[in-house]
Backbone as CSV, one residue per row, in Angstrom:
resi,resn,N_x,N_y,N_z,CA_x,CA_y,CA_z,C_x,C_y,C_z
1,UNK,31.134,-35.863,-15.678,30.701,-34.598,-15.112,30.777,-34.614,-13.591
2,UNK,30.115,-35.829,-12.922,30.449,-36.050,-11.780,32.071,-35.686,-11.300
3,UNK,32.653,-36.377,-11.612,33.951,-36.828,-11.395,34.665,-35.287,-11.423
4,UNK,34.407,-34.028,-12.783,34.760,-32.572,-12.839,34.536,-32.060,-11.371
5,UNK,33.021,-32.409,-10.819,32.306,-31.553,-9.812,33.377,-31.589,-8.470
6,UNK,32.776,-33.327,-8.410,33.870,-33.516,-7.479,36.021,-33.216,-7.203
7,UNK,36.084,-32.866,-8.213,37.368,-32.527,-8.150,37.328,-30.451,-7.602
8,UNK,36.447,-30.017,-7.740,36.137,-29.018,-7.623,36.206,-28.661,-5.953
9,UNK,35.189,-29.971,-5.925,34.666,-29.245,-3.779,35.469,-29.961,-3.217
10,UNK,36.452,-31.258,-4.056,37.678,-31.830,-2.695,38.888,-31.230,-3.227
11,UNK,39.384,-30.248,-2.483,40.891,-29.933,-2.987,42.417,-31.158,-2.573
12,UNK,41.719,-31.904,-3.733,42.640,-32.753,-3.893,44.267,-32.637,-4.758
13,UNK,44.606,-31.669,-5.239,45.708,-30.735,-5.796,46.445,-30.243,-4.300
14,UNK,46.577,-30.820,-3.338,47.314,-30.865,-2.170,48.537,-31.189,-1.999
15,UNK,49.380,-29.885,-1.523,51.028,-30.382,-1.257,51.101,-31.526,-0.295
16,UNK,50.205,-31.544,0.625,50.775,-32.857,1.447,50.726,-33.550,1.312
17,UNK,49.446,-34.644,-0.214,49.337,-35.425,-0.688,50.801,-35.629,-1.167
18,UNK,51.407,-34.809,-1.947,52.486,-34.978,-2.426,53.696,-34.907,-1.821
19,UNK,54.003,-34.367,-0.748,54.477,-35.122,0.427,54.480,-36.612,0.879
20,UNK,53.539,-37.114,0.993,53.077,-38.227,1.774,53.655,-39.305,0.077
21,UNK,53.151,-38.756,-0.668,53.192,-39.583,-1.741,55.201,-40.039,-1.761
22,UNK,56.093,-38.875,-1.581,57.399,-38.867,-2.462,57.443,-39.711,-0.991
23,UNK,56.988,-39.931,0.677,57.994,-40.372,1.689,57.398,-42.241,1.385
24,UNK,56.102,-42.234,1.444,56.010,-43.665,0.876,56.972,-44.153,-0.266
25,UNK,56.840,-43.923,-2.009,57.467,-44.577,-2.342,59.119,-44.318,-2.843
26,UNK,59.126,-43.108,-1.983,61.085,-42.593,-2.322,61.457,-42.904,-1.178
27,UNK,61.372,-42.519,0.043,61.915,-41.916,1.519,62.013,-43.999,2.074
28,UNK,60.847,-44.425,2.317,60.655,-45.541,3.309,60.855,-46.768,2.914
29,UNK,60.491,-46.788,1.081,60.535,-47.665,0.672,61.625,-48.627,0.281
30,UNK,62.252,-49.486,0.082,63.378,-50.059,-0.947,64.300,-49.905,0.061
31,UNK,65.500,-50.147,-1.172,66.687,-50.188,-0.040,67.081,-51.818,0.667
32,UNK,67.455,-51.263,1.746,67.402,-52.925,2.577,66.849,-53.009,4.000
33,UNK,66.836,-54.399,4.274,65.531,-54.340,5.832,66.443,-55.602,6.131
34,UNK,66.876,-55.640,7.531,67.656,-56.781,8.223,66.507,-57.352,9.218
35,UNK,64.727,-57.433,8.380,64.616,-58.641,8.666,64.285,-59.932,8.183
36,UNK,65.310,-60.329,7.426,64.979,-61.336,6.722,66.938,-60.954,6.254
37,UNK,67.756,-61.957,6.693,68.970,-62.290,6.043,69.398,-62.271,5.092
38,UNK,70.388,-61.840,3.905,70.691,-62.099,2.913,70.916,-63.384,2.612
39,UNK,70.188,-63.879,2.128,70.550,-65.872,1.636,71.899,-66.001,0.724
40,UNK,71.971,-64.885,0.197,73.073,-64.956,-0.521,74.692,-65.376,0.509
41,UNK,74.456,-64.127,1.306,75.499,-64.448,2.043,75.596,-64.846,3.617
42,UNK,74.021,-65.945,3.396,73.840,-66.578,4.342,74.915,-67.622,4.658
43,UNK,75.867,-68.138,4.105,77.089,-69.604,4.226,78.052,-68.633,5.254
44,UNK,78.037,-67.362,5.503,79.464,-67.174,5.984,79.010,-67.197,7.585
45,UNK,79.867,-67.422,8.244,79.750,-67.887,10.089,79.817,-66.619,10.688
46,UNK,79.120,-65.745,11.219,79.201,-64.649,11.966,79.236,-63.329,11.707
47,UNK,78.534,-63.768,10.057,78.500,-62.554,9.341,76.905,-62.146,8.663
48,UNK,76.319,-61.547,9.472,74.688,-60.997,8.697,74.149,-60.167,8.081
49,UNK,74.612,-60.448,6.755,74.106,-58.836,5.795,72.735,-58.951,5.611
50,UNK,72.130,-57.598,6.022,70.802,-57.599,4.868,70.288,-57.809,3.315
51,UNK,68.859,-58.094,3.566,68.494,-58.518,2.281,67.742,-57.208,1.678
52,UNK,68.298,-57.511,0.432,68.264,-56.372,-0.695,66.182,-56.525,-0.703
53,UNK,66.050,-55.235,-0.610,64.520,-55.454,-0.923,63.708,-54.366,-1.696
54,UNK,63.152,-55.186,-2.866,62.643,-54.468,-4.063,61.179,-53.543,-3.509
55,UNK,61.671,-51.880,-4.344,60.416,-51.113,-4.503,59.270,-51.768,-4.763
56,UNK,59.259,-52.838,-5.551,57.340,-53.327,-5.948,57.039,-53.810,-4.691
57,UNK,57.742,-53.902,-3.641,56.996,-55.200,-2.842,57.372,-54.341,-1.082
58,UNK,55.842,-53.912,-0.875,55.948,-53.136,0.452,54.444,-53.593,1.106
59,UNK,54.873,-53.718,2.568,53.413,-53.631,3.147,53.489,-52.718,4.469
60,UNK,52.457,-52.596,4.318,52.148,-51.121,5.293,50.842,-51.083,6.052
61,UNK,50.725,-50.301,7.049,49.442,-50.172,7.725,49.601,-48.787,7.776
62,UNK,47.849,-48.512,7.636,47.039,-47.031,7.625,46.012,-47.302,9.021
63,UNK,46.512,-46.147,10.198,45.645,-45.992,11.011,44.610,-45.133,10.362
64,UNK,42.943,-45.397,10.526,42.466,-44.112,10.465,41.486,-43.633,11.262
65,UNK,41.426,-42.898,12.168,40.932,-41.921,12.781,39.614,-41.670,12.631
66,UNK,38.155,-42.681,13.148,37.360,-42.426,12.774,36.257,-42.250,13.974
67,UNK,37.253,-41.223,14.595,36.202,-40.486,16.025,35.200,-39.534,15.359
68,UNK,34.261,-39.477,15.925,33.232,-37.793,15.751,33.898,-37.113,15.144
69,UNK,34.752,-36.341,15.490,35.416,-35.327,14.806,36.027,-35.014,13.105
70,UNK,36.742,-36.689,12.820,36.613,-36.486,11.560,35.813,-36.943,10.661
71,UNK,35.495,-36.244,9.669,34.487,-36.070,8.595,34.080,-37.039,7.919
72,UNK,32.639,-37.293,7.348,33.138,-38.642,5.741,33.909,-38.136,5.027
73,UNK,34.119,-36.923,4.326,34.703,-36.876,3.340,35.955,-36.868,3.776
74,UNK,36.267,-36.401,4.824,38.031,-36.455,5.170,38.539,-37.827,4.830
75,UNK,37.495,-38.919,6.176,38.071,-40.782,5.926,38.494,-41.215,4.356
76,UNK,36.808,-40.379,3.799,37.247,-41.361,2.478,38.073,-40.412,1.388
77,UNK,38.328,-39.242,1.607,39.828,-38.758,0.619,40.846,-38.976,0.844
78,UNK,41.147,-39.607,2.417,42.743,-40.019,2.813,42.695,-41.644,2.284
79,UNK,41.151,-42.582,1.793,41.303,-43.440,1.191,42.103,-43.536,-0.216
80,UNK,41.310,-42.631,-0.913,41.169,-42.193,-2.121,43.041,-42.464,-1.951
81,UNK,43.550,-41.440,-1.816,44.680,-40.485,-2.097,45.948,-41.638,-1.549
82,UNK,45.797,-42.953,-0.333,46.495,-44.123,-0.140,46.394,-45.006,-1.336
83,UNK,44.818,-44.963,-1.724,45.343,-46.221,-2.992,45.807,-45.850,-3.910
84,UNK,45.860,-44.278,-4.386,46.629,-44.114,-5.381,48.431,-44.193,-5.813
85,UNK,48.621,-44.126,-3.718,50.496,-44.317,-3.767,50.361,-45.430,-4.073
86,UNK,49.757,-46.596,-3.038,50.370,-47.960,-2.627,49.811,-48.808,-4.660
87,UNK,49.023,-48.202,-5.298,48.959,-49.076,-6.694,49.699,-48.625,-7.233
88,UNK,51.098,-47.971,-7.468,52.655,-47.669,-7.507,53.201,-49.031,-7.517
89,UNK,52.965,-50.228,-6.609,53.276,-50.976,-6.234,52.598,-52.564,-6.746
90,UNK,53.828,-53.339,-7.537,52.670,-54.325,-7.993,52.327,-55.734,-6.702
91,UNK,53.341,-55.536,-5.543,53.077,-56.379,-4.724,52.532,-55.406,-3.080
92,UNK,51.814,-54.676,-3.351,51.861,-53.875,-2.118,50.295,-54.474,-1.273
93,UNK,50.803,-54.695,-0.284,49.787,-55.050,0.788,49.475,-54.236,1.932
94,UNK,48.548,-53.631,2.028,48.027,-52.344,2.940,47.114,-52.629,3.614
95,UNK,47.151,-52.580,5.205,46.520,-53.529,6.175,45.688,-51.990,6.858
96,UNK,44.105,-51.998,6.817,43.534,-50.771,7.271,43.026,-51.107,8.714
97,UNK,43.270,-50.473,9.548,42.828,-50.185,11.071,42.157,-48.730,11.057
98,UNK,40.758,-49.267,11.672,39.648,-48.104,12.257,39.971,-48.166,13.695
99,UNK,39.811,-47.050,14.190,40.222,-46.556,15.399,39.419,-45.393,16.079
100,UNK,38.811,-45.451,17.461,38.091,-43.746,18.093,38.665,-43.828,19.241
101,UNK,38.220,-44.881,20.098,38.682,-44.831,20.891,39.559,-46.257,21.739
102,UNK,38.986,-47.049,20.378,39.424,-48.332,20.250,39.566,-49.544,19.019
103,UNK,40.275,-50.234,18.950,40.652,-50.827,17.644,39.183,-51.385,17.180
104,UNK,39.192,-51.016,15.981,37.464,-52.287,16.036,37.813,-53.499,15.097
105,UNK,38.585,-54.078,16.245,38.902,-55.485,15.543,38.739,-56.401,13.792
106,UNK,36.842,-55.867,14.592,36.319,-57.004,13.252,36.513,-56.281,11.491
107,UNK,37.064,-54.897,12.086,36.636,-54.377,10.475,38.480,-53.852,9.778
108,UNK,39.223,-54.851,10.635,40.957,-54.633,10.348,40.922,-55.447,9.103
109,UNK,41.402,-54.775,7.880,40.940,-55.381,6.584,42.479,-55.179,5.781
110,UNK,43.223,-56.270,5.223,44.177,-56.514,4.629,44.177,-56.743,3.183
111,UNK,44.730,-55.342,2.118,43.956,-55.275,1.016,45.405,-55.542,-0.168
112,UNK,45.712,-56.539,-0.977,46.486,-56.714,-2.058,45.989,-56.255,-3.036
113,UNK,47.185,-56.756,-3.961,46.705,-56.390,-5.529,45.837,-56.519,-6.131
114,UNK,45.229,-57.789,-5.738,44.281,-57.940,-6.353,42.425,-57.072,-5.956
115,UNK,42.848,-56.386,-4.485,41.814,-55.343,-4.145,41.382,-54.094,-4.833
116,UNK,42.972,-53.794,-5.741,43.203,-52.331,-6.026,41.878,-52.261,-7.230
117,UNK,41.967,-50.870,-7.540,41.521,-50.067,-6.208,40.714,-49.812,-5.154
118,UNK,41.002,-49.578,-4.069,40.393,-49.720,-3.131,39.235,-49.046,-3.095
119,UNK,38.155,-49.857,-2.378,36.584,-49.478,-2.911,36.318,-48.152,-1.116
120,UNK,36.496,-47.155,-1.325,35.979,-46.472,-0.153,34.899,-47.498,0.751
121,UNK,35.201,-47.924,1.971,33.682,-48.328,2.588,32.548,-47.724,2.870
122,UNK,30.975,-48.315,2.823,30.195,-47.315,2.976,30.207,-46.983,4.358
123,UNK,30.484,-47.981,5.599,30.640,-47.465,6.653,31.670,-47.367,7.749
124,UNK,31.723,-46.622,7.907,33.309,-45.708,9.139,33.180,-46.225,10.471
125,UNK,33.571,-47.074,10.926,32.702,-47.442,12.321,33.461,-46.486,13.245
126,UNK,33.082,-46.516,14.468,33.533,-45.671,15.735,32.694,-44.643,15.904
127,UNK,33.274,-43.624,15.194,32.408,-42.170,15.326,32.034,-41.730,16.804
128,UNK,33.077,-42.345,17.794,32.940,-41.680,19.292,33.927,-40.445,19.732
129,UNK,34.939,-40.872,20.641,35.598,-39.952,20.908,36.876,-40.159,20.682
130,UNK,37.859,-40.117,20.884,39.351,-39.884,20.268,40.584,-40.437,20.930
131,UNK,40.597,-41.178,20.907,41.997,-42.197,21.480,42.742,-43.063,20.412
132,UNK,43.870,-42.900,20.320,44.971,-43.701,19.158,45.800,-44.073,19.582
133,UNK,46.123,-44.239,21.612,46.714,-44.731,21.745,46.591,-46.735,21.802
134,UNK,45.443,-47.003,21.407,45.022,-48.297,21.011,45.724,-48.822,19.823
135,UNK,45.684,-48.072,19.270,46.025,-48.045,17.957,47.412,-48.190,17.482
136,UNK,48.146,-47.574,17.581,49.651,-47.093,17.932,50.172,-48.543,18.604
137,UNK,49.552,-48.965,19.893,50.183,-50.059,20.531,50.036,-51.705,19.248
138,UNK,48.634,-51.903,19.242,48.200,-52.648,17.755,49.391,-52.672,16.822
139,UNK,49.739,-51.835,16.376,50.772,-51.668,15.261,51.929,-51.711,16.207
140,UNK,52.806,-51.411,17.113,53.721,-51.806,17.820,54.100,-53.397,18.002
141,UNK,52.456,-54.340,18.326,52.878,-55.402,18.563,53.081,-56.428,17.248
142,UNK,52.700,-55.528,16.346,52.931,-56.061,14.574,53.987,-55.749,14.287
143,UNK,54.794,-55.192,14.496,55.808,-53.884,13.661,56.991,-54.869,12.994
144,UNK,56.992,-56.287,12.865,57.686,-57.059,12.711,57.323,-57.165,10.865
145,UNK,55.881,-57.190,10.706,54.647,-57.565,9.692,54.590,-55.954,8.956
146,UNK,55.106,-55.047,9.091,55.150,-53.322,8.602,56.291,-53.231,8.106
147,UNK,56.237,-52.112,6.961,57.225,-51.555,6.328,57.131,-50.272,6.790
148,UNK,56.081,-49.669,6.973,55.519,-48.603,7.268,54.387,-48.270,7.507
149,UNK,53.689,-46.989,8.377,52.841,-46.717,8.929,52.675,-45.436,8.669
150,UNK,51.019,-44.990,8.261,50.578,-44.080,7.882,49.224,-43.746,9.262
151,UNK,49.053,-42.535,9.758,48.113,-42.525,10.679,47.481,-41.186,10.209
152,UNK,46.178,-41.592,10.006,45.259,-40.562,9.209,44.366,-39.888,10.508
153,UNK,44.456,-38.246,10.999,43.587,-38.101,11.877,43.241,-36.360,12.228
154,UNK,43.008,-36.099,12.516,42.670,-34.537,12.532,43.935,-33.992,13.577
155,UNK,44.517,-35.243,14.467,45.294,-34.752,15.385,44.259,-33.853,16.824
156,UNK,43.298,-34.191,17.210,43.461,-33.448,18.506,43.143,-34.428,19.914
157,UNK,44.451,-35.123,19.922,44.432,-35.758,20.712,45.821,-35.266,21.135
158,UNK,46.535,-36.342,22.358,47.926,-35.816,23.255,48.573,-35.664,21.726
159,UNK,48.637,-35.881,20.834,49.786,-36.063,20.121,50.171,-34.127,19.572
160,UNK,48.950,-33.425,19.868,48.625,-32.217,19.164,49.239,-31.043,20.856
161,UNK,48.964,-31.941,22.350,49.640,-31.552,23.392,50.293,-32.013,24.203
162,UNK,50.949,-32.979,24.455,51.826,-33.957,24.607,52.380,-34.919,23.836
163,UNK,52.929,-34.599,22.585,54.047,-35.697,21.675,54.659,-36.351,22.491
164,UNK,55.438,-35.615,23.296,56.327,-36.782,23.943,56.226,-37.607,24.581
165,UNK,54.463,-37.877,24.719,54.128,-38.797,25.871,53.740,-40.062,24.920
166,UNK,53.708,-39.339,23.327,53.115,-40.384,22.231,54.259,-41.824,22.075
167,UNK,53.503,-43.078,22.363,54.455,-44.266,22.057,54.849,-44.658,20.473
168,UNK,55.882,-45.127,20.331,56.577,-44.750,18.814,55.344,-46.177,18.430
169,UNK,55.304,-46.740,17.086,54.634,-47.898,15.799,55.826,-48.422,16.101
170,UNK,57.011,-48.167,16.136,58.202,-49.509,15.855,58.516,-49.575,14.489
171,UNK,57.923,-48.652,13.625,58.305,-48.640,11.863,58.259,-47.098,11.911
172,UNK,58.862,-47.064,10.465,59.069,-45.858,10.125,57.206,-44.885,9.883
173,UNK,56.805,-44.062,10.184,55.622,-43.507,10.359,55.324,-42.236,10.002
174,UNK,54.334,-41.573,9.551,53.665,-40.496,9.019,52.723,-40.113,9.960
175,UNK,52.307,-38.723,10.630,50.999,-38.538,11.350,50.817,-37.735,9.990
176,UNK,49.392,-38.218,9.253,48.905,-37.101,8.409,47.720,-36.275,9.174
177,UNK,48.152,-35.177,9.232,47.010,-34.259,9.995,46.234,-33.718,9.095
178,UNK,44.487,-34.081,9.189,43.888,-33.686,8.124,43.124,-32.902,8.685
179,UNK,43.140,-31.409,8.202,41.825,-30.389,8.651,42.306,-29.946,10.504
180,UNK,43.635,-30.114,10.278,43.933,-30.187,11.579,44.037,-28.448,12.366
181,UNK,44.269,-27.921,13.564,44.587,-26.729,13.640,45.946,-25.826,13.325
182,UNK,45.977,-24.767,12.302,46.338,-24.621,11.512,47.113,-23.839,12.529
183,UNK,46.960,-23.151,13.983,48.009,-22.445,14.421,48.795,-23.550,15.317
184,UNK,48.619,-24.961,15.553,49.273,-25.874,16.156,50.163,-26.642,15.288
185,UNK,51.382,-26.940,15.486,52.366,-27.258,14.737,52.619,-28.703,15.373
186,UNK,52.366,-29.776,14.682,52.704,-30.994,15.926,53.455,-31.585,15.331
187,UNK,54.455,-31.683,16.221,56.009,-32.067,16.299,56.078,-33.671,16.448
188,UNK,56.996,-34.214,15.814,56.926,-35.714,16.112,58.456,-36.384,16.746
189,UNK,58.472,-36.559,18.151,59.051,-36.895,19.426,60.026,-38.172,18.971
190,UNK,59.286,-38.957,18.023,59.604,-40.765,17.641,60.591,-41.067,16.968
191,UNK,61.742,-41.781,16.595,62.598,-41.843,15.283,61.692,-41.887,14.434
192,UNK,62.123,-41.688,13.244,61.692,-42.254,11.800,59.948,-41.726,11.991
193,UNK,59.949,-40.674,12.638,58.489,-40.306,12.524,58.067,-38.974,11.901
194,UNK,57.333,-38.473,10.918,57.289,-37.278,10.846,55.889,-37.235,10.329
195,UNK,55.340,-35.209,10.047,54.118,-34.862,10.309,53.898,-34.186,8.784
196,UNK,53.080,-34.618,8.626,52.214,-33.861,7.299,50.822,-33.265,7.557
197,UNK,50.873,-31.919,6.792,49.002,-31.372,7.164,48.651,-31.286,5.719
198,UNK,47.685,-32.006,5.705,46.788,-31.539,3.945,44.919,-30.781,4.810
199,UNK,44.691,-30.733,3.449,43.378,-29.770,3.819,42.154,-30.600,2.681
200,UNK,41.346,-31.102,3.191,39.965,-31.969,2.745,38.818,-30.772,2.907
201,UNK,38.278,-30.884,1.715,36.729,-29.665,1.369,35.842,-30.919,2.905
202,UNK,35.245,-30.081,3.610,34.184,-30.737,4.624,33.104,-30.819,3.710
């Protein structure tokens, strides 16, 4: 009964969920990644093909955005709605960063298979004011350790009035704008970067 109610006051039946869902495991995933050599046709002298790399096995980082501004229920439905892509995946490793106005180190939490599903936390740390350019750089100096990058945030920071001043993750990336302003359209400046808006019951 619970579980009815709640499907009721979170409009979780969201196109951008389903968005976000087809660019994780269709768009970013699989395919091949030149970092890591093909061993196969590692013997030949001056020749470096990439290595073939399987859909089950992706790791990724989720910024999330946990200034004043956004909500509990926003944090924990963009939880919700990540573990349901990344357990798609029987080797998927999803590395979570809290962020306001600064990384909070101690609570950067690296969650496998054996986590799923992921337990919402009871607490959101930050809850100040709004900076991701901490954040953004963090994942830049990883981007070696990423398949992809998901950044969960209401958007009203430069990225919502200056994109182009926004520094790229170094991986392919998502801004999901949640509850964001609906007459601002925010454009994404970065390769391999693009913008999704879904809508969370407050």
């Amino acid at each position: 009964g619970m579980d009815i109610l709640e499907d009721l006051v979170n409009k979780r039946a969201n196109n951008g969920w389903a968005i976000l869902r087809q660019w994780v495991t269709k768009l970013s995933i699989g395919g091949y990644t030149w970092k890591r050599p093909s061993r196969r046709h590692g013997w030949r002298k001056g020749i470096v093909l990439p290595n073939n790399r399987t859909k089950n096995k992706t790791s990724g980082v989720v910024i999330l955005d946990t200034s004043g501004s956004m909500g509990r229920n926003e944090c924990d439905e963009a939880m919700r709605q990540i573990d349901k892509i990344c357990r798609e995946y029987s080797n998927a490793a999803v590395t979570l960063v809290q962020c306001d106005t600064k990384v909070h180190e101690t609570q950067v939490k690296k969650f496998t298979k054996a986590d799923f599903p992921l337990k919402v936390p009871e607490v959101w740390y930050g809850r100040g004011g709004t900076e991701m350019y901490p954040s953004i750089e963090w994942v830049a100096k990883r981007a070696a350790q990423f398949d992809w990058c998901i950044m969960v945030s209401d958007m009203y920071w430069e990225v919502m009035w200056e994109p182009e001043n926004v520094p790229h993750t170094g991986v392919p990336t998502v801004y999901l704008g949640v509850n964001t302003d609906p007459e601002v359209e925010i454009k994404a400046h970065n390769p391999q970067t693009h913008c999704i808006s879904v809508q969370v019951a407050a």
